[in-house]
N, C-alpha and C positions, 0 to 999 in steps of 0.2 A: 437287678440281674441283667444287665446290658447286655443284647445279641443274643442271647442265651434263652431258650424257649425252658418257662419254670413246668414242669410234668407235672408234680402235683398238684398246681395253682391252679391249672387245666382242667384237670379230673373233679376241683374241689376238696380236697383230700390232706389229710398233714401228711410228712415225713413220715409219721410211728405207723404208719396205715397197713392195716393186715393184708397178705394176701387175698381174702376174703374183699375185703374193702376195696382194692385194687379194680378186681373182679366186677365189683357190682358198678361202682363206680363209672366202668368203664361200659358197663351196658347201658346205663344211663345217657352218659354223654351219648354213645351211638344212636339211642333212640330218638331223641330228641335232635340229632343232627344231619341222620341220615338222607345223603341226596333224594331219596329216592320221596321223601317227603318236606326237604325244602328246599328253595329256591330263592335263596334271598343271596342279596352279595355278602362275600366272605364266609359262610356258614358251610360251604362244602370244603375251606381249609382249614376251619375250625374241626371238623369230622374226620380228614388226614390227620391232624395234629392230635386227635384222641388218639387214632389206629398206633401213633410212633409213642405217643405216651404210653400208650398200655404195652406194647412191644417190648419196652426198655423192663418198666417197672414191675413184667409180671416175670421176669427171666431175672434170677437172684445174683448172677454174678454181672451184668448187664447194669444192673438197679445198684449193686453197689459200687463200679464204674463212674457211674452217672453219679450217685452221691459224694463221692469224693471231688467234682468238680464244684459242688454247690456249696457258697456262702454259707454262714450259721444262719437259722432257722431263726426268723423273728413272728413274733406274734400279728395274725392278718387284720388288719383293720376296717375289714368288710363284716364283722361277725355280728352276730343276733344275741341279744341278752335274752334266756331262756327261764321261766317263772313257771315252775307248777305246783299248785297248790288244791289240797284235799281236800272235801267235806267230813272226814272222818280222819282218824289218825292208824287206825288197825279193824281190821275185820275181828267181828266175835265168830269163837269155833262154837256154829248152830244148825242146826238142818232147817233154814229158812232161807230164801231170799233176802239181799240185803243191797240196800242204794247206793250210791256213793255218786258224788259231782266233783270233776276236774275243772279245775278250770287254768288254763293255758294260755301264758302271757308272752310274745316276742316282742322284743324294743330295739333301737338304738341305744346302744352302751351308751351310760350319763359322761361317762371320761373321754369318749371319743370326740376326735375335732369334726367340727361343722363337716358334713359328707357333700360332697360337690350334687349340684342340683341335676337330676338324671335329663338328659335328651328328651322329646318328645317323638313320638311318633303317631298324631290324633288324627283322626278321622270323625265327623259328622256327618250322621246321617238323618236327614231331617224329611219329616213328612209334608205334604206342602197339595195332601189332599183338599177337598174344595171345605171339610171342616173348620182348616184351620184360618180359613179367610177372617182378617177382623187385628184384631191387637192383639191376638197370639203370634200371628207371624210377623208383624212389624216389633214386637220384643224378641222374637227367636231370630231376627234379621240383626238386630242391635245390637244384642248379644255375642251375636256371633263374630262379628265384628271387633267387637270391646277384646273377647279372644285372641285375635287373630292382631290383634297391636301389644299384648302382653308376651307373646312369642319371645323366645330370645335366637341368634340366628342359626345355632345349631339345631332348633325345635322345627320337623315337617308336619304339616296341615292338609288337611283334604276335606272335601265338604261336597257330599251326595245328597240330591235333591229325589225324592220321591212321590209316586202317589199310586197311578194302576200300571206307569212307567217309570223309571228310576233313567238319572244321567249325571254324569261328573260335572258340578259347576267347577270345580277349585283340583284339579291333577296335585296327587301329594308334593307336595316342594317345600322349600324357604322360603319363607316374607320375604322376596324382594322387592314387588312393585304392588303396594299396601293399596292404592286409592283404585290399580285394575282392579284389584282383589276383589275389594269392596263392593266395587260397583256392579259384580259377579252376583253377590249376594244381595244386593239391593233389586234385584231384576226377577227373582223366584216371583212367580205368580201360582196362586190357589189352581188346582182345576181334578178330576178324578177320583180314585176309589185310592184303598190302601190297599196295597199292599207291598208287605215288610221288605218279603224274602230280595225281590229286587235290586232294593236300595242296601240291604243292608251285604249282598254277595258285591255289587262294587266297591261298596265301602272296605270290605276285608281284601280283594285285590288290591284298594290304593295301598293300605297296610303292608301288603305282601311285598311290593313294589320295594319298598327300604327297612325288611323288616331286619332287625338285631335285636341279641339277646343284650346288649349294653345300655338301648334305651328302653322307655316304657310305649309300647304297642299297644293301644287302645282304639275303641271302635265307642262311639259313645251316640247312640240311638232316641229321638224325640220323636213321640208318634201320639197322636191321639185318637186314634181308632182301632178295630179290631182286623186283623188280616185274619181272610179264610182262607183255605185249602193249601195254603204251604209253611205252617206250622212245624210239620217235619223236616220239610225243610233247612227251614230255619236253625231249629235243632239240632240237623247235625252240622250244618255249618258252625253252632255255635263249638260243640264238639271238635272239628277239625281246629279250630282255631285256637283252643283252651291247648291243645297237643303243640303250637305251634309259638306258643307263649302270649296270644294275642288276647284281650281281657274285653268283654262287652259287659256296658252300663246301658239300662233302661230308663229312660223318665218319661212317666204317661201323665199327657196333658186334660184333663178333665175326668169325665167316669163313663166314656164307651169303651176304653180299652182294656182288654183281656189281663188281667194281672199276674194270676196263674201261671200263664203265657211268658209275661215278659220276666218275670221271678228265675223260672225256668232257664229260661236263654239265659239271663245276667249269671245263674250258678254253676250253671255248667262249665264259666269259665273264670270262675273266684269277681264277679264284680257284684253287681248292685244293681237293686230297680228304687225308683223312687216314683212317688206320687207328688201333681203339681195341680193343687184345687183349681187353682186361679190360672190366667194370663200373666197376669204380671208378674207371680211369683216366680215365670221361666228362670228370668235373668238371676236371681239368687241360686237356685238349684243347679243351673248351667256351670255358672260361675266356681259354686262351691262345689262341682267336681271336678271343673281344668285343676282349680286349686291344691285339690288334693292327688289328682297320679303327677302336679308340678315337683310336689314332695316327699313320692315315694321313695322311699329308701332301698326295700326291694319289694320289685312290682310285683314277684309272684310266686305266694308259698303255699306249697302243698306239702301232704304226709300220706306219705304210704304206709302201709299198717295194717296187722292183722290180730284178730281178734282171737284168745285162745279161745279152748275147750269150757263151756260152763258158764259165760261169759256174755252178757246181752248188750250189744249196744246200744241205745234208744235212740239218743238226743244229741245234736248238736246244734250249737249258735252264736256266730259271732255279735260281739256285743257293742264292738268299736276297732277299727275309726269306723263302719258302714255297718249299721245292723240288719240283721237279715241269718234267715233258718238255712244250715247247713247240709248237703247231703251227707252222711254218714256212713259213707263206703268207700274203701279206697280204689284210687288216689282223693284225696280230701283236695279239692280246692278251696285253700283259706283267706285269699285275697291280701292283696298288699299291707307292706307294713311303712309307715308314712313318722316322717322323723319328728313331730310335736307328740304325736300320739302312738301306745301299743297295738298292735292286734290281740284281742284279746276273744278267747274260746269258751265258752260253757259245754261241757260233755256230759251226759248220765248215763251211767252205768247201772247195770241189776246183777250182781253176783248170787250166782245158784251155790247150793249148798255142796256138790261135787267137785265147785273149785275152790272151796276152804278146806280139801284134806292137806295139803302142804302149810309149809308155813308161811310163804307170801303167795299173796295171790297178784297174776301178773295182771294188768287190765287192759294193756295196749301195748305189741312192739311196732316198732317200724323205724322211718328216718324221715329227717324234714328234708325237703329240698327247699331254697330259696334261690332266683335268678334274682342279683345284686346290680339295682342301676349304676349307673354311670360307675363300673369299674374295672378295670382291666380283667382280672378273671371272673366270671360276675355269676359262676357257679359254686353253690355253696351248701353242704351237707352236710348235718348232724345223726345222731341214734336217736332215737329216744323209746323210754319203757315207763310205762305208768305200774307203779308196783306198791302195796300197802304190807306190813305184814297179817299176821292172823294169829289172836291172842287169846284166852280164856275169860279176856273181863273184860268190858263194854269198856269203849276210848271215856276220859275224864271229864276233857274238856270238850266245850262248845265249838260250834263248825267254825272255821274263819269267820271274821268280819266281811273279808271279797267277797267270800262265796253266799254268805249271807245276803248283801247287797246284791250281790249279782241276780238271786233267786228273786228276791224284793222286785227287783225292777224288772223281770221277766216275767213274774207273775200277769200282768196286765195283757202282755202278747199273747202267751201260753192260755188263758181265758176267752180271747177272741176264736184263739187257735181252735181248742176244744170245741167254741158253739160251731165250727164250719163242720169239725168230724164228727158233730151230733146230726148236723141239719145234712149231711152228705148220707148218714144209715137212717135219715127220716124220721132221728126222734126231735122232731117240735118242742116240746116241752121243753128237752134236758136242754137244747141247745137257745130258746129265750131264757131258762135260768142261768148258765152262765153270763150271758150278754148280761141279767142284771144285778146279776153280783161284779161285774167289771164295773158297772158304771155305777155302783157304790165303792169301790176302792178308786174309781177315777173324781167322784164330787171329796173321800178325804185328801184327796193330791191338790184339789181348788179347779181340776182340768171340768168347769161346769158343763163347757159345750159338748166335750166330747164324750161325759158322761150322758148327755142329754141325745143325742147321737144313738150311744147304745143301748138306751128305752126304749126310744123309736124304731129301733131295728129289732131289737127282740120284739117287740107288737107286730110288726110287719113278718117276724118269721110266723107269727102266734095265727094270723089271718093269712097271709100268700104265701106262706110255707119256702120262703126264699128273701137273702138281703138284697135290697137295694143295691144298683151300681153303685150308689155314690157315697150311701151306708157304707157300705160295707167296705171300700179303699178309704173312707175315714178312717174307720176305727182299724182297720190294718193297719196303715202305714202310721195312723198317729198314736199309736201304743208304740208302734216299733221307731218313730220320733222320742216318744220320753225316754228311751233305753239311752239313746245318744245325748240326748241332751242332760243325763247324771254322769257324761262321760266323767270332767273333772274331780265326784266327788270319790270315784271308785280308785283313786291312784292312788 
């Protein structure tokens, strides 16, 4: 559609699109574009170009004008393949409580051609307190570097160094002069305390500096200690940024750093925290997340959604490509979806007995949003309704296989999970007896160490009435490692 600005394309939106749709649609775009909260180039004519798209399209003789100048309508090749699948097939009519798991699959359509590899837009922000003195920072130096030669030249880079002071080594730009670069990053020296908030508000101004909704905006944070007193900080920066489309990753380098903490920041804005026992393991972990926003398809999907009458949400968690516990309220930040692999959701539900008088019960309405990298309109919106009916005779058949699996592999998370909400209300007991029924489901998996891990930690709740630092981000993060590592067999 040459010269010709496409109004739907804009909105996200088909041709058939209700006046309703129009509507919402077009608040959307506003929200997300309005001046008044961003400041990036092109994104205040992106926010003109909504006001004349909605202009046209919500005035009927306007909209049919404008449709007569448009081409036949072809099908867009930025879209999401949509998978939901039940734990049940129909609700029984009972005056009980009754379970049911979703579980929620977006992919790249298998028919679709190769999708162009999105832009980057990365920021590092690296701690470079006097901790990390030693062969953590000469791997996170090496590393970084190794990055920063993978670049391709449409890809910007920035690299903040911190500790009780934060400062710009690397101003966001192009690779153009690779060995100045370098030599930037060879020159960090250890010295000071942490803290985060610092490092990581430069880091989301380099971001801000060329942000677009066509690449992926990322802020990707190494720290290995604990920041005090600007937690809230933090926080709502990460919040401002999650609004702004900009995605923060955590990776905590040993076991003084606050997990809680950094869990927190990563969800507020659909990423990821990870845990890194070792030194050496930096460069893997580093590595293996440039790798994955290199291949996001779309960097960033949320659901908005409202929960009827009758209706309990509990549970959410994604299970791949990056595992990690959901907040369960809308907007849902779901984190990217990456073209080898789906986003995939675990949801649980508790339907009460006052929303089985109909004959479907609804369980979730709302709509997805996805910002689509590298694409000319890179806004992109579905419905969606999770709905069962409600029958007189218990379903026949057995739950899925997925969902089956999916619960399998989450059992081992959801058991660590449980001893923290035992030992967080002070029951001792309850919460060393889960740790050691984990770490009998963890020796029939052959996972010896980490079964052995969660003995010793449940003894340590049983005597200090609290997990170890380094307990306990084991057995966290490496329960929440086996979920990803079954990814392939769950397809």
């Amino acid at each position: 559609m040459a010269g010709k600005q496409d109004y739907y394309a804009l909105l996200g939106i088909r041709r058939s699109a209700s006046a309703e749709e129009i509507r919402q649609a077009y608040f959307d775009a506003a929200r997300r574009l309005h001046p008044d909260k961003n400041v990036a180039p092109g994104e205040t004519e992106m926010f003109l170009d909504a006001q004349q798209a909605y202009e046209v399209l919500s005035n009927p003789k306007k909209r049919e004008q404008y449709d007569a100048t448009l081409p036949p309508e072809t099908e867009p090749d930025f879209s999401l393949e949509q998978t939901i699948i039940y734990s049940r097939e129909n609700f029984l009519a009972m005056d009980e409580p009754q379970l049911v798991y979703v579980l929620l699959d977006l992919s790249v359509p298998v028919d679709m051609q190769e999708p162009p590899a999105p832009p980057l837009n990365i920021c590092l922000v690296l701690d470079r307190s006097t901790s990390m003195q030693g062969s953590g920072l000469d791997v996170l130096k090496d590393t970084a570097i190794q990055i920063m030669r993978k670049l391709k030249p449409q890809d910007i880079f920035s690299v903040i160094a911190f500790s009780d002071k934060a400062e710009v080594l690397i101003p966001a730009t192009r690779s153009e002069d690779l060995p100045k670069l370098e030599a930037r990053i060879q020159m960090i020296q250890c010295f000071g305390g942490t803290e985060i908030f610092s490092g990581l508000e430069l880091g989301y101004n380099e971001i801000l500096r060329n942000l677009s909704r066509s690449q992926v905006n990322h802020i990707i944070l190494l720290t290995d200690g604990r920041t005090y007193g600007d937690e809230d900080k933090c926080l709502e920066l990460a919040r401002n940024a999650s609004e702004r489309g900009i995605g923060i990753s955590g990776l905590g380098i040993g076991s003084e750093w606050n997990d809680n903490f950094l869990d927190e920041l990563a969800t507020r804005t659909g990423g990821s925290s990870m845990y890194i026992s070792r030194s050496q393991d930096i460069q893997r972990a580093l590595m293996e997340k440039f790798n994955r926003l290199s291949r996001a398809f779309a960097d960033e999907t949320r659901l908005e959604f409202r929960v009827p009458e009758g209706i309990e949400f509990r549970y959410a968690f994604r299970l791949q490509p990056d595992a990690g516990l959901l907040p369960y309220r809308s907007p849902m930040l779901m984190g990217p979806v990456v073209r080898e692999s789906s986003l995939r959701i675990l949801m649980e539900f508790v339907v009460q007995p006052a929303a089985l008088q109909k004959n479907v019960v609804s369980l979730l309405e709302g709509k997805l949003n996805a910002t689509l990298s590298a694409q000319t309109s890179p806004f992109f919106s579905i419905p969606l309704r999770m709905m069962r009916p409600v029958m007189n005779e218990a379903p026949a058949d057995p739950p899925p296989i997925e969902i089956v699996e999916a619960l399998s592999r989450l059992k081992l998370y959801r058991l660590q999970e449980q001893a923290r909400i035992e030992l967080t209300a002070g029951n001792y007991d309850q919460a060393a007896e889960h740790l050691t029924r984990l770490a009998t489901h963890l020796l029939a998996r052959g996972e010896r160490g980490l079964a052995k891990t969660a003995l010793m930690e449940a003894e340590n709740i049983q005597q200090k009435k609290s997990f170890t630092q380094q307990g306990g981000k084991e057995i966290k993060y490496g329960t929440r490692a086996l979920l990803m590592s079954g990814e392939g067999k769950d397809k």
